[in-house]
TILUM-547113 format. One record per atom (N, C-alpha, C): residue in one letter; x, y, z. Coordinates in pm, whole numbers, padded with zeros to 5 digits, always signed. Example, Ala and Ser with C-alpha at 12.3 -4.5 7.8 and 13.67 -1.06 7.14 Angstrom:
BEGIN
A+01319-00569+00780A+01230-00450+00780A+01320-00330+00780S+01285-00225+00708S+01367-00106+00714S+01290+00003+00787
***
This chain:
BEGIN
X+06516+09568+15632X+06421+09577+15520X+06349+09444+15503X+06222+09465+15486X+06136+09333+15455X+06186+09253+15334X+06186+09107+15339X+06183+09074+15201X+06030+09013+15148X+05997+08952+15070X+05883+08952+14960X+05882+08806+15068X+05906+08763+15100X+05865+08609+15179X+05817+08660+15329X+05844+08748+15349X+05828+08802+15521X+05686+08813+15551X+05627+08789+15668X+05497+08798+15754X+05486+08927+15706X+05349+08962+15768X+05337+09085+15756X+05308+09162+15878X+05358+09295+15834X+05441+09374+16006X+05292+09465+15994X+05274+09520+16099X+05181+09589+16198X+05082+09705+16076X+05008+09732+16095X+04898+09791+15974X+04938+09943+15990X+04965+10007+15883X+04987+10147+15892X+04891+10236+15943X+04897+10349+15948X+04819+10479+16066X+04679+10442+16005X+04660+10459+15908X+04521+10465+15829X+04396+10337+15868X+04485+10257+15887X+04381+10092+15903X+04403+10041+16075X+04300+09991+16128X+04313+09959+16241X+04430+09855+16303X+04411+09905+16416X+04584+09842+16484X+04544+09653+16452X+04597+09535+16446X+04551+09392+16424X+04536+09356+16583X+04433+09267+16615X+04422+09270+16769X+04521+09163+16749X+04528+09124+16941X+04653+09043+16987X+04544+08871+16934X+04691+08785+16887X+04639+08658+16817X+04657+08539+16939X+04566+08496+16987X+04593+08373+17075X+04679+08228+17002X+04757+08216+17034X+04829+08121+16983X+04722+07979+17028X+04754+07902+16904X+04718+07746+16875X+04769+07637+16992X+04678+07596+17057X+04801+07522+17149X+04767+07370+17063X+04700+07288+16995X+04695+07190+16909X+04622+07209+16799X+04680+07196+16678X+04587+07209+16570X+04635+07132+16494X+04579+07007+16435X+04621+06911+16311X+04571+06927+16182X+04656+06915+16064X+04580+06918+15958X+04530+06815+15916X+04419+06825+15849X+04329+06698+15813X+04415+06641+15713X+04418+06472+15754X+04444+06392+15686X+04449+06367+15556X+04315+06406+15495X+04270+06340+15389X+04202+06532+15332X+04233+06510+15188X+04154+06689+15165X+04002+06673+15183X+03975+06798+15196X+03789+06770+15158X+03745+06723+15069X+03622+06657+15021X+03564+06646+14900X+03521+06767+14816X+03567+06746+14707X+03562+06871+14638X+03399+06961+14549X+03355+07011+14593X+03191+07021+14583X+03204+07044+14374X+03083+06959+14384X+03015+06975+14214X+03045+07123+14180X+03117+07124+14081X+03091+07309+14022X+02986+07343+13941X+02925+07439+13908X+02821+07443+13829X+02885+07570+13742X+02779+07560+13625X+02826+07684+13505X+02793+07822+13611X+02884+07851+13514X+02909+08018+13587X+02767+08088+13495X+02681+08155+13567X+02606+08220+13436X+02693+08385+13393X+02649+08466+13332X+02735+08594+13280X+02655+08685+13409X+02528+08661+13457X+02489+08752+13556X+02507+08726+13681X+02608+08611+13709X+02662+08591+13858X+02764+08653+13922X+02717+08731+14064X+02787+08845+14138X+02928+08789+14135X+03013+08878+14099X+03178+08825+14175X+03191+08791+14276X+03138+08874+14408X+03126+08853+14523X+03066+08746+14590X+03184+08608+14587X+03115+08520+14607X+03095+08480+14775X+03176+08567+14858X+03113+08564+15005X+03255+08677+15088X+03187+08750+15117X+03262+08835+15225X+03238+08825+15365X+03368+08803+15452X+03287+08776+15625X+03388+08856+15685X+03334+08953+15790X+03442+08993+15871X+03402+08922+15994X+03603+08917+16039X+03575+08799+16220X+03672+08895+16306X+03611+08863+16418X+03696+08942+16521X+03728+08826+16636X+03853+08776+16632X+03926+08711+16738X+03848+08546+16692X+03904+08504+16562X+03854+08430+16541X+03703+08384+16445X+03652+08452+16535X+03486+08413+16497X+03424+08562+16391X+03304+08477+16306X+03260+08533+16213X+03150+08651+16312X+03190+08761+16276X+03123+08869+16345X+02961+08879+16215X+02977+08943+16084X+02917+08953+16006X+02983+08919+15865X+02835+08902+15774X+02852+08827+15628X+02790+08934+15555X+02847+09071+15492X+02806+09164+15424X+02762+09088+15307X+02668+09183+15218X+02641+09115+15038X+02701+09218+14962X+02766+09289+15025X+02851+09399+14919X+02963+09435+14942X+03041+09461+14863X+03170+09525+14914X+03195+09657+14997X+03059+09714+14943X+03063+09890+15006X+03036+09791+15153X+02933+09759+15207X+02909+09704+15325X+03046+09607+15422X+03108+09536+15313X+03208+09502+15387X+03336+09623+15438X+03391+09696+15352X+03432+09867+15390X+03370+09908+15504X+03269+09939+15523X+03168+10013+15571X+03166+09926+15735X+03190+09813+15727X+03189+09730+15928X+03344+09723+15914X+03403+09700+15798X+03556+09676+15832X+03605+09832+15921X+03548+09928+15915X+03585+10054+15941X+03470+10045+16131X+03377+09986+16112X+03331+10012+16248X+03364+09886+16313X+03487+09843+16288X+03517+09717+16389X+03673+09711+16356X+03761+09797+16423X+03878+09826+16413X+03988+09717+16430X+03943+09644+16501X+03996+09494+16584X+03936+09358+16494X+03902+09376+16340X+03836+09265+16277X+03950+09249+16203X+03923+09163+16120X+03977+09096+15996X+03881+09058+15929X+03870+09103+15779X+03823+09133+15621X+03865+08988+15566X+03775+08896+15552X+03833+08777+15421X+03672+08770+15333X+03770+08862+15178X+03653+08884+15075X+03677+08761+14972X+03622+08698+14891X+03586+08621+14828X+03558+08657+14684X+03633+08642+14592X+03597+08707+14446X+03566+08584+14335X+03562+08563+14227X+03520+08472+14142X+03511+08556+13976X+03636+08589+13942X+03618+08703+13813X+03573+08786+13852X+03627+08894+13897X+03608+08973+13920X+03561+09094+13845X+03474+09224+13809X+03532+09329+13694X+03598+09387+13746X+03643+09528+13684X+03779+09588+13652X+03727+09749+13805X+03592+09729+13797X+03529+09850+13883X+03578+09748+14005X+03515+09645+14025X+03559+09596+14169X+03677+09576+14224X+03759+09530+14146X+03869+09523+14177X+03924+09680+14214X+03932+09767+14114X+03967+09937+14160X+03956+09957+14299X+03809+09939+14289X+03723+09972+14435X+03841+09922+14579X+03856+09750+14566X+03962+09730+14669X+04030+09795+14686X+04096+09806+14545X+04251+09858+14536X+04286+10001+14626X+04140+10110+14617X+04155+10237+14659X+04150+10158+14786X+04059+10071+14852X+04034+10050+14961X+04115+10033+15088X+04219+09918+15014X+04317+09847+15079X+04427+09876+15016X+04472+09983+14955X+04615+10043+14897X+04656+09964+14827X+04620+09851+14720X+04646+09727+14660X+04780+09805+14531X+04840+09757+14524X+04978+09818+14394X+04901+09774+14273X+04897+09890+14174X+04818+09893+14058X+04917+09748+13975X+05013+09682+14005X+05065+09616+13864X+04981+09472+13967X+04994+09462+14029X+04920+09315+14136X+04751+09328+14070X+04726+09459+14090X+04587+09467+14043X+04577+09419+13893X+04671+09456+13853X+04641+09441+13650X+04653+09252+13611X+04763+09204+13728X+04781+09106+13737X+04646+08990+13779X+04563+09060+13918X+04452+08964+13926X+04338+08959+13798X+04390+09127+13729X+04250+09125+13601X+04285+09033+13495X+04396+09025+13461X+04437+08966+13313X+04477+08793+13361X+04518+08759+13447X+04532+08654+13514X+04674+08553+13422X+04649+08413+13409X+04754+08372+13321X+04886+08348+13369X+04916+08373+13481X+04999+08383+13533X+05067+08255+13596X+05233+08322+13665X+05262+08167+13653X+05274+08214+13838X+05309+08085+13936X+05312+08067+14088X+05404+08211+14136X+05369+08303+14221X+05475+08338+14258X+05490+08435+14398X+05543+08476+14491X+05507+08552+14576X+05571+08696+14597X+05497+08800+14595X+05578+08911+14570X+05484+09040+14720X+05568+09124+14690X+05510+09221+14823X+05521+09380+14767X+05418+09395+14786X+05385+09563+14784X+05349+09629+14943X+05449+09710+14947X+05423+09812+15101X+05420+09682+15167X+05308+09718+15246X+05233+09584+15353X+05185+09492+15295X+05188+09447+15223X+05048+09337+15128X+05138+09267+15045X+05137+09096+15081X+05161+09076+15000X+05089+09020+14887X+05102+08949+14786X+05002+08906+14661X+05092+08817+14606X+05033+08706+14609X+05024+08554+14638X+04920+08485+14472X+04989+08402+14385X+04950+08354+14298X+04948+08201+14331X+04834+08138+14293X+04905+08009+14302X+04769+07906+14166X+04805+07814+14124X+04743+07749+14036X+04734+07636+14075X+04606+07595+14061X+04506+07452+14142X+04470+07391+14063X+04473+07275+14076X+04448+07177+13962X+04323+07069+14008X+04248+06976+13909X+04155+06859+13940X+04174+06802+13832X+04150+06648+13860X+04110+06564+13787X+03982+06502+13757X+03945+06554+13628X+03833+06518+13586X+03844+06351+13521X+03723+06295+13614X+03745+06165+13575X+03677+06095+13381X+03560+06200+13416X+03490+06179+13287X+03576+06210+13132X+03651+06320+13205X+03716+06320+13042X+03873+06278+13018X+03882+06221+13159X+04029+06177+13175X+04177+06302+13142X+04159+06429+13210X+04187+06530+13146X+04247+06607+13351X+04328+06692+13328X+04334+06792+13424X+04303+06913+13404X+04192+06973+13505X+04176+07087+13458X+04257+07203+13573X+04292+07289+13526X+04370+07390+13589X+04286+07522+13663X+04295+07569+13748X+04247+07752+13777X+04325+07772+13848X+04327+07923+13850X+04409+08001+13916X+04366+08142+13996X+04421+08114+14119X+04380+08177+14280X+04482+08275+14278X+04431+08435+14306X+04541+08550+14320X+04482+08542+14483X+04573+08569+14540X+04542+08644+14713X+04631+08800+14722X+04518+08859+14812X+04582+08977+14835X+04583+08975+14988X+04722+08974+15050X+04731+08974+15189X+04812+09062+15296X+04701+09145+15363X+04711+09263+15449X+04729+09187+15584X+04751+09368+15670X+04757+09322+15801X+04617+09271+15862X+04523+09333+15776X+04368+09250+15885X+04282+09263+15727X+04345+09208+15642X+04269+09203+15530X+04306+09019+15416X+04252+08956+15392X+04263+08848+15351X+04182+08841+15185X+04224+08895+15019X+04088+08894+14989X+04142+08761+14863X+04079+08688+14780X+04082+08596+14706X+04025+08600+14604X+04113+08610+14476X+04025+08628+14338X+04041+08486+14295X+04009+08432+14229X+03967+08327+14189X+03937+08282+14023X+04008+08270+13943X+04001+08213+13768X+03967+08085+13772X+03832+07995+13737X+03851+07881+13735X+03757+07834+13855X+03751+07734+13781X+03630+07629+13868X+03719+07555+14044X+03869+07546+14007X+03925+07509+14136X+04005+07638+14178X+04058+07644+14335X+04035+07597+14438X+03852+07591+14470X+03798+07500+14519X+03653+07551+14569X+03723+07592+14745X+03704+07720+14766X+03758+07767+14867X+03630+07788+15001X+03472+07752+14963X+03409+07739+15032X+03447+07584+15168X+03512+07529+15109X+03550+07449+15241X+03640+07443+15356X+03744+07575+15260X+03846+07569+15295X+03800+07720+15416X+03710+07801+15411X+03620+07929+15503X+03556+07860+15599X+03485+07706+15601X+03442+07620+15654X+03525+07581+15776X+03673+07531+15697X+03737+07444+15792X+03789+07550+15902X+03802+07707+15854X+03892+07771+15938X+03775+07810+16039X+03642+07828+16019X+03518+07894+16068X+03520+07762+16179X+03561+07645+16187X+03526+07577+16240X+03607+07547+16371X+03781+07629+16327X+03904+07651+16430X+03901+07786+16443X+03840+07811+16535X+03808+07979+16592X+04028+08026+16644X+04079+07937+16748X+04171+07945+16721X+04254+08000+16622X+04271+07921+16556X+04337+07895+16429X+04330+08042+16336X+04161+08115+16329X+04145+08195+16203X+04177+08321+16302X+04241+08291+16459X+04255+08394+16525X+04401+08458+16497X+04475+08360+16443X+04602+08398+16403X+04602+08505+16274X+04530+08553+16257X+04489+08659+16169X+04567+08619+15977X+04548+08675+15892X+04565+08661+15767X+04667+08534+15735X+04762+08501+15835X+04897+08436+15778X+04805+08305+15800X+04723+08296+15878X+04678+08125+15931X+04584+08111+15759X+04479+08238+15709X+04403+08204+15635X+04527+08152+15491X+04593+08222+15484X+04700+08187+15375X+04728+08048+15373X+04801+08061+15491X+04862+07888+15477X+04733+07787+15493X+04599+07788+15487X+04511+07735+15511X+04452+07707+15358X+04480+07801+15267X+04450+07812+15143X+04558+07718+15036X+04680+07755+15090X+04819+07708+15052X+04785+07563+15069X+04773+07504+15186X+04748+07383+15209X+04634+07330+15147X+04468+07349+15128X+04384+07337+15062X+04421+07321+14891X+04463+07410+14829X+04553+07394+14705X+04634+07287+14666X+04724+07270+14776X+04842+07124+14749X+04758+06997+14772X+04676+07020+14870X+04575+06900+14898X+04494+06879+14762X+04482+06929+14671X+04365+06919+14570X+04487+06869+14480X+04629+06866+14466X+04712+06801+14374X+04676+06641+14370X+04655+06593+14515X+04655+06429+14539X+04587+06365+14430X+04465+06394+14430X+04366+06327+14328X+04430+06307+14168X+04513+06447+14167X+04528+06448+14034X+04654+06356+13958X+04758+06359+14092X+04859+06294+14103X+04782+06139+14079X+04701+06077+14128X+04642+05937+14130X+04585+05963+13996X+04525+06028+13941X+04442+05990+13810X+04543+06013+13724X+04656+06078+13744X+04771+06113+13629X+04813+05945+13602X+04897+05915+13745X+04912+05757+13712X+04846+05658+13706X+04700+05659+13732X+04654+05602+13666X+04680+05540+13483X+04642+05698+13441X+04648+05727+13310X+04763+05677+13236X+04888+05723+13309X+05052+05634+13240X+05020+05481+13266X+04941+05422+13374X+04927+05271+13323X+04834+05220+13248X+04731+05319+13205X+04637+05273+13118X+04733+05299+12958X+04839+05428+12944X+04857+05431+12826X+05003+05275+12790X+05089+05268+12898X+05162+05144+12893X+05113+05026+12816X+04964+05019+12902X+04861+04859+12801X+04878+04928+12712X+04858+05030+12617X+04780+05049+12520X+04892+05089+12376X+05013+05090+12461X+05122+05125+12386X+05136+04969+12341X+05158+04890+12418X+05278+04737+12441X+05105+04669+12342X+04992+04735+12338X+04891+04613+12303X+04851+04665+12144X+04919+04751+12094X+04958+04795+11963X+04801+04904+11917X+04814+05016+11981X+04692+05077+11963X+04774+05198+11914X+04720+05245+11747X+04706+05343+11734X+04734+05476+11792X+04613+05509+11866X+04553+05618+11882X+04649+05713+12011X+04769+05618+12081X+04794+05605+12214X+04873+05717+12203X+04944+05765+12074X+05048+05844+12058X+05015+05986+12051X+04836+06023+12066X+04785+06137+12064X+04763+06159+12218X+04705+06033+12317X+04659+06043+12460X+04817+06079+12513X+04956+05997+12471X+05057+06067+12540X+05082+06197+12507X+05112+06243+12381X+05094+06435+12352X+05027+06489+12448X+04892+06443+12433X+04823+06545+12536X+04842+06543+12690X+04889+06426+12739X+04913+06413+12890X+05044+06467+12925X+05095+06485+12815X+05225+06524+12841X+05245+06661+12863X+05154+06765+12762X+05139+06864+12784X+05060+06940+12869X+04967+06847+12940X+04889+06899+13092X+05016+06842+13192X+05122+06753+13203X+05197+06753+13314X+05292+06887+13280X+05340+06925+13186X+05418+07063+13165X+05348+07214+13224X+05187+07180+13183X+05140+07286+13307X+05138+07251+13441X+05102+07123+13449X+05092+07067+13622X+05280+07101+13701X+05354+07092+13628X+05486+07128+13639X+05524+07295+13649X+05487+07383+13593X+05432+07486+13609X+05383+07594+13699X+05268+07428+13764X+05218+07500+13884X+05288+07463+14016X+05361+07344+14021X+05390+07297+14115X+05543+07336+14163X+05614+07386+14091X+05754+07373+14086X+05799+07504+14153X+05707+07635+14113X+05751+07760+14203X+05690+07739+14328X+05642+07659+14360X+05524+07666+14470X+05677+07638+14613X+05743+07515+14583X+05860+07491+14631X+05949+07607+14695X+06015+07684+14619X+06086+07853+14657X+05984+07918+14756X+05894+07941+14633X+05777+07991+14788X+05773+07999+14900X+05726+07836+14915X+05706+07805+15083X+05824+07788+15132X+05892+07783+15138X+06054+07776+15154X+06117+07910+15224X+06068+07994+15120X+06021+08147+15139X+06020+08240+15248X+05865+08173+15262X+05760+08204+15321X+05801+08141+15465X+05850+08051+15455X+05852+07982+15590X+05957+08041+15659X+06042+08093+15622X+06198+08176+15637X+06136+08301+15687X+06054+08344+15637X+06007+08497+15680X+05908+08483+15808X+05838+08324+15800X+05794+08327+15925X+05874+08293+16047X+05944+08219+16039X+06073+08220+16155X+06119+08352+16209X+06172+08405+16067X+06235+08550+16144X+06145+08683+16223X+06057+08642+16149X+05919+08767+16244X+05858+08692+16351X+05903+08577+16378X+05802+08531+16499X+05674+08466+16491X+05649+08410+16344X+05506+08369+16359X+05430+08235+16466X+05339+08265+16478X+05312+08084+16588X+05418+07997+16531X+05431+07963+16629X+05500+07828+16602X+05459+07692+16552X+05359+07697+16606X+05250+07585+16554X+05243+07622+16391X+05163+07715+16340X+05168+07770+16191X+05315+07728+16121X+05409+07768+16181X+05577+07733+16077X+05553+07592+16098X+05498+07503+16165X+05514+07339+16154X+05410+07316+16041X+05321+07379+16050X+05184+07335+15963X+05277+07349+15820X+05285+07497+15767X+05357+07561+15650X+05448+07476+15635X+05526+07394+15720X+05661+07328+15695X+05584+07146+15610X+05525+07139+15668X+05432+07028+15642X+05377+06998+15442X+05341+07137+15405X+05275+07185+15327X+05388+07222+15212X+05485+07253+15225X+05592+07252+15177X+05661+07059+15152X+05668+07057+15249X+05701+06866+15228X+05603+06803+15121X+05467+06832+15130X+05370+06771+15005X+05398+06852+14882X+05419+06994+14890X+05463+06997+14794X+05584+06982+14705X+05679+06992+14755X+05832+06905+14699X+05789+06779+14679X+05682+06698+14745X+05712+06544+14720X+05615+06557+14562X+05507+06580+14548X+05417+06613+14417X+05541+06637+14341X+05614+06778+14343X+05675+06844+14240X+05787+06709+14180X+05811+06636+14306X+05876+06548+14236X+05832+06414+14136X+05728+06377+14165X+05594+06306+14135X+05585+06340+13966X+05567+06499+13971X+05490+06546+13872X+05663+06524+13755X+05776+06560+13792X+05862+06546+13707X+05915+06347+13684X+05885+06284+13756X+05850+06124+13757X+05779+06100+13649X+05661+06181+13598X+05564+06164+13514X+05605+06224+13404X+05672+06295+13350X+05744+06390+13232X+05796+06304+13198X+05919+06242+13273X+06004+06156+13243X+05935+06030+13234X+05878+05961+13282X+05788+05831+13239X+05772+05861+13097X+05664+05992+13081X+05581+05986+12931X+05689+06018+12831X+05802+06044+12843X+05923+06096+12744X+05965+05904+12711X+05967+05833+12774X+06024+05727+12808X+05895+05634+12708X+05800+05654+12793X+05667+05554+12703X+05670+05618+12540X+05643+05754+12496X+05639+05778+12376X+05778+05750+12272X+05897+05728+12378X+06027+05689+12272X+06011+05521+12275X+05940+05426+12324X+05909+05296+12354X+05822+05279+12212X+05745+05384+12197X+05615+05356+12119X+05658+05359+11979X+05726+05523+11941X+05784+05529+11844X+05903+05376+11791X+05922+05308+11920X+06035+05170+11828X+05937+05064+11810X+05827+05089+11875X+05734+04951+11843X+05681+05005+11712X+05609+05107+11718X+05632+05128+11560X+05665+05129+11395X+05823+05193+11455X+05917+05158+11406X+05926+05054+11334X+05948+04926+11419X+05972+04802+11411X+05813+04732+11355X+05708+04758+11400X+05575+04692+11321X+05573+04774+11142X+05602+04896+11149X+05656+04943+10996X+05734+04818+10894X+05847+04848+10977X+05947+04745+10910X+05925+04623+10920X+05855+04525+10976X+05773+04433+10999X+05701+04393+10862X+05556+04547+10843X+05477+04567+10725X+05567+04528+10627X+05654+04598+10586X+05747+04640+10503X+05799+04503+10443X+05897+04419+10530X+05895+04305+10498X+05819+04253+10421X+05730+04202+10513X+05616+04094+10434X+05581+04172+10330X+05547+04327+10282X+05544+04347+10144X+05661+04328+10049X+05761+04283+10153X+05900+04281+10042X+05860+04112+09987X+05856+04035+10110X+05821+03898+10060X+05747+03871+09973X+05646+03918+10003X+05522+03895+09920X+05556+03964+09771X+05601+04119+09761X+05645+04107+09615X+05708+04010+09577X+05830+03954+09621X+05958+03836+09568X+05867+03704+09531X+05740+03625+09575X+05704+03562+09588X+05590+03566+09428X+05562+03716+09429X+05492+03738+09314X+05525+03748+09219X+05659+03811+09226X+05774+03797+09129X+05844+03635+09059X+05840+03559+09163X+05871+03452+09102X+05759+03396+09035X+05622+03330+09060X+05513+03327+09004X+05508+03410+08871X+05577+03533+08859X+05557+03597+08758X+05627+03584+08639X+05772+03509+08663X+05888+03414+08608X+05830+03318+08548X+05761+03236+08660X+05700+03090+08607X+05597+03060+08477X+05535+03176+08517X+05448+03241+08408X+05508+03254+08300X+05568+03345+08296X+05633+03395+08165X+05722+03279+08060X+05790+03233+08182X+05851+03091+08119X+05801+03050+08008X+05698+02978+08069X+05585+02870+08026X+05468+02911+07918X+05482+03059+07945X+05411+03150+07823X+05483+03118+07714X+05657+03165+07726X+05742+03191+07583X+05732+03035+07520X+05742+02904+07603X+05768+02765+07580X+05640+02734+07477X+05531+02761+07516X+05457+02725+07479X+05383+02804+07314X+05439+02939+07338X+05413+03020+07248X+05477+02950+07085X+05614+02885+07126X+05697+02888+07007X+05617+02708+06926X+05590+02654+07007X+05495+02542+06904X+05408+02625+06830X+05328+02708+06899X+05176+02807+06838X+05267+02855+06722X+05346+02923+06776X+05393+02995+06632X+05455+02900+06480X+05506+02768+06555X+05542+02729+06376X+05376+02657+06374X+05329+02628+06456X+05185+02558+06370X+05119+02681+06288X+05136+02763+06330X+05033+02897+06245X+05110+02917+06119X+05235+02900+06100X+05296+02936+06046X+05252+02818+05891X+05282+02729+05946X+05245+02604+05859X+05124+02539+05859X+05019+02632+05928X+04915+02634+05874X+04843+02684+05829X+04928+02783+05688X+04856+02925+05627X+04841+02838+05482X+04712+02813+05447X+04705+02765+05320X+04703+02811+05184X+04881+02842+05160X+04911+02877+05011X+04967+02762+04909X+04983+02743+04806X+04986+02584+04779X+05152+02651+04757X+05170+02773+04689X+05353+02738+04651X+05431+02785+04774X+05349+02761+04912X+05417+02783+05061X+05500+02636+05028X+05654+02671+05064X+05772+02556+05104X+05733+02468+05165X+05790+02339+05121X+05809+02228+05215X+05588+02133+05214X+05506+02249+05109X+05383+02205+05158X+05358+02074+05133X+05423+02012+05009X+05399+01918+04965X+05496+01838+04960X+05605+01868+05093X+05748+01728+05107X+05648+01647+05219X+05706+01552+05140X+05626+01414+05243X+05680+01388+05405X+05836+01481+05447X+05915+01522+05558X+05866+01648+05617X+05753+01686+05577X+05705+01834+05640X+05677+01805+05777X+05575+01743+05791X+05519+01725+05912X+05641+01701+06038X+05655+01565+06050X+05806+01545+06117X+05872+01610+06122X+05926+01721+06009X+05996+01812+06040X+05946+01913+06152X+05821+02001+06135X+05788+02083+06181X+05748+02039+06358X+05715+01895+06373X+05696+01875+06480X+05871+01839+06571X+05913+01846+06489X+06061+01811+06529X+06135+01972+06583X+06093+02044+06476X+06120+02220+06551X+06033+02271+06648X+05906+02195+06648X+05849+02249+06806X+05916+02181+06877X+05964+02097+06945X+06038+01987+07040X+06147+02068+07034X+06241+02130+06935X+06377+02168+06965X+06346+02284+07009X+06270+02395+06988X+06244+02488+07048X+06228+02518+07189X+06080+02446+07198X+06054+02398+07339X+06155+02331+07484X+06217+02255+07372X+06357+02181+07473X+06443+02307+07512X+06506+02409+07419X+06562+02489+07420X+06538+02636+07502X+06410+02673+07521X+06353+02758+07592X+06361+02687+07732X+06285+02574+07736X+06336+02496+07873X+06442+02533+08012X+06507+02458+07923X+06665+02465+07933X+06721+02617+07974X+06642+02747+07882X+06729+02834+07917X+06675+02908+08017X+06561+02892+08043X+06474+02886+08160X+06515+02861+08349X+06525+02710+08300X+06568+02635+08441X+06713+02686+08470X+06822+02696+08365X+06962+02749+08420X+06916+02923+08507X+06842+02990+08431X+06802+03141+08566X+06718+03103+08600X+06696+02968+08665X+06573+02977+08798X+06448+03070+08768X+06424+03050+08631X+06249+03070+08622X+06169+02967+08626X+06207+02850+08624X+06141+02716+08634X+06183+02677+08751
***
């Protein structure tokens, strides 16, 4: 019995037999990914059908503009292979395949509603292949995500597409360009896509860390704002984690099922390759979880500690105002108690006491002095003076 990782075995009665595949005798993968072409707005009246080609033994035979037309040579060229091209698809086109190429109605509901997380599964002959592509946008310092369904037959290859990435026009390019290579029929275009996909992680992986050393300055150099840029980076590496982490099982998978059916040999080295970048990313990408878990508990103690810092110096600074406010008061009551016997003895009633002892004066200046001495005194013993 097949499992859900296995090649795919010989095309049933209905669809043409797959011609014989010339094996690869050298094929390297490029070094470095392609440059990734400018995307432009999607308008609402742009065809889904963003390029259909059938090839026979490699090479591009014809480039239909319709799907009925691609049906229509896929059926007068028994010995071709079908790689259709979608971009949002509607719900009529997609059907249309589905009757076409026996597609399993829950795979179908799956390329319409999309959302989905990495995964590889098999209906009959076909399998259907999810995977989520990522870029780094430099302008907004941000990752943006899309997500690529494949539907993969014995001589049928087709690609729906959510999202501005994979741009898969380079990736039709590079294989159009290894006649070889696209002769290995559907499994070469897969792992060609697979690889194109992991290749588009690199960039993002570099602008991610970038970003953890721009937020490091910005933590340690006491900025605000830094504790919103980690939230949010944190929660695009939880999708970048997401995408990257089933991708691992997958090819793992996938590569197991190509061993046991026999695929080129050359292809299981490539796939094996492609699998290695991606375990090394997936590990990358959980490096970066753990960094930003690490920088935002750093931030929260600098914080912390500049709070309690604040805090202080408002503690000081009250105590400081507080004493001033002692000194004050002191020197208020000291001074108050002369004011009060002069007012006192200077209310002019003639049968007021003492008005007319010739000891008044002396006296009264003698009770401001004892007063004053006395407030003093009780002053400086509690350290308000």
């Amino acid at each position: 019995m097949l499992t859900p990782h296995t090649p795919l075995p010989p095309p049933p009665e209905r669809r043409r037999p797959v011609p014989d595949r010339r094996p690869r005798a050298a094929w390297r993968r490029h070094p470095e990914p392609q440059p990734e072409r400018a995307s432009t707005p999607d308008p609402t009246d742009r065809p889904s059908v963003v390029q259909a080609s059938l090839y026979r033994d490699g090479r591009q035979v014809s480039s239909p503009a319709t799907l009925a037309d691609t049906f229509r040579q896929l059926r007068e060229h028994p010995d071709g292979m079908a790689w259709i091209g979608l971009q949002r698809p509607t719900e009529a086109e997609l059907h249309s395949l589905a009757a076409e190429f026996d597609l399993h109605e829950l795979a179908v509901e799956d390329a319409l509603e999309a959302h989905q997380r990495p995964k590889l599964e098999r209906y009959g002959d076909t399998l259907f292949v999810v995977l989520r592509a990522a870029r780094y946008l430099d302008a907004q310092e941000e990752v943006e995500f899309g997500e690529l369904h494949i539907f993969v037959g014995p001589d049928f290859l087709i690609t729906v597409r959510h999202g501005a990435a994979p741009d898969l026009s380079t990736v039709r390019h590079r294989m159009e360009e290894d006649p070889d290579l696209l002769a290995l029929g559907p499994e070469a275009v897969l792992y060609a896509i697979l690889d194109a996909v992991v290749d588009g992680y690199a960039p993002v992986v570099a602008g991610v860390q970038n970003d953890i050393d721009e937020i490091e300055t910005e933590v340690f150099g006491g900025d605000p704002a830094v504790s919103r840029r980690i939230y949010e980076l944190s929660r695009e590496m939880v999708e970048f984690q997401r995408a990257t982490r089933p991708l691992v099982g997958m090819l793992h998978g996938l590569m197991a099922g190509f061993a046991k059916y026999g695929t080129d040999e050359e292809l299981q080295r490539y796939l094996r390759d492609v699998a290695d970048h991606v375990t090394h990313t997936s590990e990358r990408v959980d490096g970066f979880r753990q960094a930003l878990a690490d920088i935002l508990t750093v931030n929260a103690t600098l914080v912390t500690q500049q709070q309690n810092a604040e805090m202080r110096a408002l503690a000081e600074a009250g105590f400081e105002q507080n004493e001033e406010i002692k000194k004050i008061s002191s020197w208020a009551a000291i001074l108050f108690a002369p004011t009060l016997v002069g007012t006192i003895y200077g209310m002019n009633f003639d049968t007021m006491p003492e008005l007319h002892w010739a000891g008044g004066y002396p006296f009264a200046i003698l009770l401001m002095a004892v007063v004053c001495t006395s407030l003093y005194v009780i002053f400086k013993k509690r350290d308000w003076l």
